[in-house]
C-alpha positions in Angstrom: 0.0 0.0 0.0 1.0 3.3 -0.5 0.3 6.9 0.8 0.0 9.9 -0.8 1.1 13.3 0.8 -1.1 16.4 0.9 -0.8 19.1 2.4 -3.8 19.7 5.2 -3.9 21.9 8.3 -3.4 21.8 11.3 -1.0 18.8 10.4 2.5 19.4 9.4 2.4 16.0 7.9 -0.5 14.4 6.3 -0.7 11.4 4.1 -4.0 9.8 2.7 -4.6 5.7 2.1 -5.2 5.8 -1.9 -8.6 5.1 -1.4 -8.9 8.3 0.8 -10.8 6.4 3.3 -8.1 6.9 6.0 -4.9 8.9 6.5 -2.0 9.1 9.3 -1.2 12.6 10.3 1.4 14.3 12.0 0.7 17.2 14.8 2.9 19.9 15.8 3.4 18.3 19.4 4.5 15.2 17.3 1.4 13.0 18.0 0.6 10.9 15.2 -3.0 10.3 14.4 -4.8 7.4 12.3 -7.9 9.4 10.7 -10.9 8.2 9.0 -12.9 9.8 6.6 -16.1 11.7 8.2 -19.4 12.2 5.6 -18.1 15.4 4.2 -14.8 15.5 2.1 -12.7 17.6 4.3 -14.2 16.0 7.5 -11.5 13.7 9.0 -12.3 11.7 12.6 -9.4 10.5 14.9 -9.4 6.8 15.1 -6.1 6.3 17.0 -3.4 8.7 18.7 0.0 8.1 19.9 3.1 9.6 20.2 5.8 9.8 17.1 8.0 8.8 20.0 6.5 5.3 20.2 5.7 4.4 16.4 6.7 7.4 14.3 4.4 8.0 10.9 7.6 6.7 9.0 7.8 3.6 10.6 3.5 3.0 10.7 3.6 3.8 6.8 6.9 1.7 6.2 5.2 -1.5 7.8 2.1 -1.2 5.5 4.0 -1.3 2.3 3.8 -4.7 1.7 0.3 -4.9 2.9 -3.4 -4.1 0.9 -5.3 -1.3 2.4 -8.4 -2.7 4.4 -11.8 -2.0 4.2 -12.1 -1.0 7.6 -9.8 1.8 8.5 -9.8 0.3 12.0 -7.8 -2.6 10.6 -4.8 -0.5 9.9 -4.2 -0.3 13.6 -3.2 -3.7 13.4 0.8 -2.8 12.3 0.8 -1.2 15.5 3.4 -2.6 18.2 1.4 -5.0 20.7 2.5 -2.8 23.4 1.2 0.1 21.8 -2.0 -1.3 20.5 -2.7 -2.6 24.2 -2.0 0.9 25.5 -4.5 2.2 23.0 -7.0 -0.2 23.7 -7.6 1.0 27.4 
């Protein structure tokens, strides 16, 4: 899968799935963020948050090269460290 970078505020970093139906962002306090698309076309909802620290963007969008892009945007969280994905998960 691939990503394609756009430029979108208030990210400095925002990168779209190619079907547009989920993107990974980067915030200024270096939090990434897994977004899904809302009903309107600039409307994006937070799915997941964690520090760049933990599991930078790099490394979330590195680990789903080899991988399709789900249906479910929700599945993407899967590429996420155990640790991290248990964190999230409470």
């Amino acid at each position: 899968m691939y990503f394609v970078t756009v430029g979108k505020k208030p990210w400095i970093m925002f990168c779209k799935t190619p079907s547009e139906r989920a993107a990974i962002a980067l915030t200024e306090k270096q939090m990434v963020q897994l977004l899904k698309r809302g009903q309107e076309m600039d409307d994006w909802q937070v799915l997941a948050e964690w520090s760049a620290e933990e599991f930078s963007h790099t490394d979330f969008m590195s680990a789903m090269h080899q991988r399709n892009e789900p249906e479910d945007p929700k599945e993407l969280l899967r590429v996420l460290p155990a640790a991290l994905r248990q964190k999230l998960s409470n």
